[in-house]
KEDOVO-188379 format. One record per residue (C-alpha): residue number from 0; residue in one letter; x, z, y. Coordinates in Angstrom, 1 decimal. Each point is the difference from the previous one (the first is absolute). Layout:
BEGIN
lumnu/vexke/u/w/v
NUM/a/X/Z/Y .
...
***
This chain:
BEGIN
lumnu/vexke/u/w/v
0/x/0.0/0.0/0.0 .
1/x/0.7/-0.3/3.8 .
2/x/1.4/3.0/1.9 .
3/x/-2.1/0.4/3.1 .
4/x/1.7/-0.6/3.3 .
5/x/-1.7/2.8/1.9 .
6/x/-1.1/3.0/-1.3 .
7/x/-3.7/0.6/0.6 .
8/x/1.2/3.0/2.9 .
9/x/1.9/-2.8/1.7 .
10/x/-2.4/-2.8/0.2 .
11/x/-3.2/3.1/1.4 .
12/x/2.9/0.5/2.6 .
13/x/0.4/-3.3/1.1 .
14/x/-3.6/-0.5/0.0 .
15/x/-0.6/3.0/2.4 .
16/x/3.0/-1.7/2.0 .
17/x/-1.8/-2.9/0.5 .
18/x/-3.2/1.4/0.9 .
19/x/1.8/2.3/2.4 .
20/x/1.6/-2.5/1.9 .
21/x/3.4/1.1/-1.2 .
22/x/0.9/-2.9/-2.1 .
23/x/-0.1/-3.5/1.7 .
24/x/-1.9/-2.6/-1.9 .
25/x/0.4/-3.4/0.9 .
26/x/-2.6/-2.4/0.4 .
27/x/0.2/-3.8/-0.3 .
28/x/-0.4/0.5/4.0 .
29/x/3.3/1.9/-0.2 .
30/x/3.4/-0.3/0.4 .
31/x/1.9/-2.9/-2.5 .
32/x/2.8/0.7/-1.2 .
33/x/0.6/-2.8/-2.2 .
34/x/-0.9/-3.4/0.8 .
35/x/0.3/-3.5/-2.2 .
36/x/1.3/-2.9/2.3 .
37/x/-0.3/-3.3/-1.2 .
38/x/3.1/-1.8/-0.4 .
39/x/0.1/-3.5/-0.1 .
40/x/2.6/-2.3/-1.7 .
41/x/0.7/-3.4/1.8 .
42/x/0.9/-3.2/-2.0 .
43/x/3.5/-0.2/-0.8 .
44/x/2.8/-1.6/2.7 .
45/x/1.4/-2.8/-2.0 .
46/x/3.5/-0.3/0.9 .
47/x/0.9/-3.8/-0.1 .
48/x/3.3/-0.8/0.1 .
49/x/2.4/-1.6/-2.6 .
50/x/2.1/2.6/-0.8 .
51/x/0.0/1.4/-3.7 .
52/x/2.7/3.0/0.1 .
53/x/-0.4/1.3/-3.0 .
54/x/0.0/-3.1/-1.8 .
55/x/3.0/-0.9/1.6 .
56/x/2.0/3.2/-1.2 .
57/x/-1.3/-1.0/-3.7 .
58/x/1.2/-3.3/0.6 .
59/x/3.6/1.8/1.2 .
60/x/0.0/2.0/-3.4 .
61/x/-0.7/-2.5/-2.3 .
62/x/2.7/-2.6/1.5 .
63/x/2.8/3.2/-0.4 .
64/x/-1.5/0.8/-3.3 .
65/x/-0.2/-3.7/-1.2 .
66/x/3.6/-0.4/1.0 .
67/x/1.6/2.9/-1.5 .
68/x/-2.0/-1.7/-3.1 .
69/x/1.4/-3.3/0.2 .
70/x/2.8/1.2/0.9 .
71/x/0.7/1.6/-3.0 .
72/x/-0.9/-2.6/-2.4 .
73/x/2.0/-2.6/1.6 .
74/x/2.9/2.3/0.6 .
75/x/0.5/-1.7/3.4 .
76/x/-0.8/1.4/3.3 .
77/x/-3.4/-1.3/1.6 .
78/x/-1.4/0.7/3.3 .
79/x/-4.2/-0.8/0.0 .
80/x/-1.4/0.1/3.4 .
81/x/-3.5/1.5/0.4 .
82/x/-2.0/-2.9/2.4 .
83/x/-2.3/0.6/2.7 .
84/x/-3.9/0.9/-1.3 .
85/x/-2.5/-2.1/1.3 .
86/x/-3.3/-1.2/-0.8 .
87/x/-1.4/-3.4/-0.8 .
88/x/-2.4/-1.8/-2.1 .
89/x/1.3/-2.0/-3.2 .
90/x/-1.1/-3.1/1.6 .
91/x/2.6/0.2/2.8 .
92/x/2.5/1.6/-2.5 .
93/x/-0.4/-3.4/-2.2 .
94/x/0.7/-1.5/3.7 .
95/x/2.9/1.1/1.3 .
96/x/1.7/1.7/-3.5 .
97/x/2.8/-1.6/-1.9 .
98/x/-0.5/-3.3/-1.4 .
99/x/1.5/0.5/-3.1 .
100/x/-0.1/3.2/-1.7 .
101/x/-0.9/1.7/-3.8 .
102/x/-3.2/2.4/0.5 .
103/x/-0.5/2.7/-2.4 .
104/x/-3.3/1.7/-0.2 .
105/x/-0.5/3.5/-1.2 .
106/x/-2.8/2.8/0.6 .
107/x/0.6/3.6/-0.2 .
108/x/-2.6/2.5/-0.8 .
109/x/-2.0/1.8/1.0 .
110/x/0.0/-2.4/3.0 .
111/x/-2.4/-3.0/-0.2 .
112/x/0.9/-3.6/0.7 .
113/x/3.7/-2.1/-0.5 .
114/x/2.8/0.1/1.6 .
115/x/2.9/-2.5/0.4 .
116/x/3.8/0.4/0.0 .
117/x/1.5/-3.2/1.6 .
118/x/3.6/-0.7/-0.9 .
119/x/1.4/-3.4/2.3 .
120/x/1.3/-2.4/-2.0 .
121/x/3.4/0.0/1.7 .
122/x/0.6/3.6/-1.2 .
123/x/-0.2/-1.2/-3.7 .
124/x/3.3/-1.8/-0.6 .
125/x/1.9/3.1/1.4 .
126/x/-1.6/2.7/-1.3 .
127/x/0.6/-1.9/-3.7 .
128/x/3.5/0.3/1.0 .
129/x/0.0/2.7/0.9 .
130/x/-1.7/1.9/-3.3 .
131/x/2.7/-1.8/-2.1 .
132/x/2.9/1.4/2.2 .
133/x/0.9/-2.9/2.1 .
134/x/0.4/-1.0/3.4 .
135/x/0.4/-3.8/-0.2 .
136/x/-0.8/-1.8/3.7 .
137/x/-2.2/-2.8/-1.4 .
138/x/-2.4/2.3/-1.4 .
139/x/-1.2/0.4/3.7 .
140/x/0.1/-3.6/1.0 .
141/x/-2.4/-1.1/-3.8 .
142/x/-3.2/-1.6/1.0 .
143/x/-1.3/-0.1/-3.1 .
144/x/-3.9/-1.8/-0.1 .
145/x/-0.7/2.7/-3.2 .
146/x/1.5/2.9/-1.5 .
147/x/1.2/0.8/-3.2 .
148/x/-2.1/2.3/-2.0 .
149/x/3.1/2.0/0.0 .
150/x/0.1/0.2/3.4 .
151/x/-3.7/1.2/0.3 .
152/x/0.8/2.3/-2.8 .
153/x/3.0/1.6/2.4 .
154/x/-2.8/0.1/2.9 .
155/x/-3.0/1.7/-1.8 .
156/x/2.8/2.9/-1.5 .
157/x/0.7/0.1/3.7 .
158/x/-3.6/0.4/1.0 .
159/x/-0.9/2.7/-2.8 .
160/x/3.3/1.8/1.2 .
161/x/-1.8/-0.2/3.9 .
162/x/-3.3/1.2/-1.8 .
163/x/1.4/2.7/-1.8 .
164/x/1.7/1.4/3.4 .
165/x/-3.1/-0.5/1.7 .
***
């Protein structure tokens, strides 16, 4: 059972209080002393600009990290240079992007949709070389029309080494 808050002494006293005048009883035409203000929340400012800073200190970490990888595994020293973020549609990418270049499509989960890791052709030739421990000056000057399957094989080993850092 409940314990009484008042004992039946104390709540004839406070009646006799009241009826004396002794104890002040409010009203709803007395004093407040509480009060509910309404408290409105405005749309949200949408800040427009261009600038993605956290993204851009992601994109930082994963060119060190993917260069201490690569690194590694050729045995060579590389520098990778994070690029400036910016946002555009694929249409204009398709535009103004490399003319020739090997695109590798992955997804990761538990994000929806593709993604697309483009390697310029250019960057091919020497980076072949450059797995087998060479440093030969025409691999930079090959225009090759196709690549060797075991040239693509090099690049996607180079792409699951980027995803695995990512």
């Amino acid at each position: 059972m409940t314990e009484q808050v008042l004992s039946d002494d104390e709540k004839n006293a406070l009646l006799d209080g009241v009826s004396s005048g002794a104890v002040e009883v409010h009203s709803a035409d007395g004093p407040q002393y509480a009060a509910v203000k309404p408290f409105v929340i405005g749309p949200r400012a949408r800040i427009v600009s261009n600038s993605f800073p956290r993204l851009e200190s992601i994109n930082a970490q994963l060119a060190s990290r993917l260069a201490d990888s690569v690194s590694a595994m050729l045995q060579v020293e590389v520098d990778i240079t994070p690029r400036a973020i910016r946002q555009r549609s694929f249409a204009d990418f398709c535009e103004d992007g490399p003319a020739r270049c090997l695109a590798i499509g992955f997804t990761a989960a538990p994000l929806t949709g593709e993604a697309l890791v483009l390697i310029d052709s250019e960057l091919v030739s020497p980076l072949v070389e450059a797995f087998f421990g060479g440093n030969s000056p025409e691999s930079l000057a090959c225009n090759e029309a196709a690549h060797s399957p075991g040239a693509l094989s090099i690049v996607h080993l180079f792409v699951r080494e980027l995803l695995l850092t990512v």
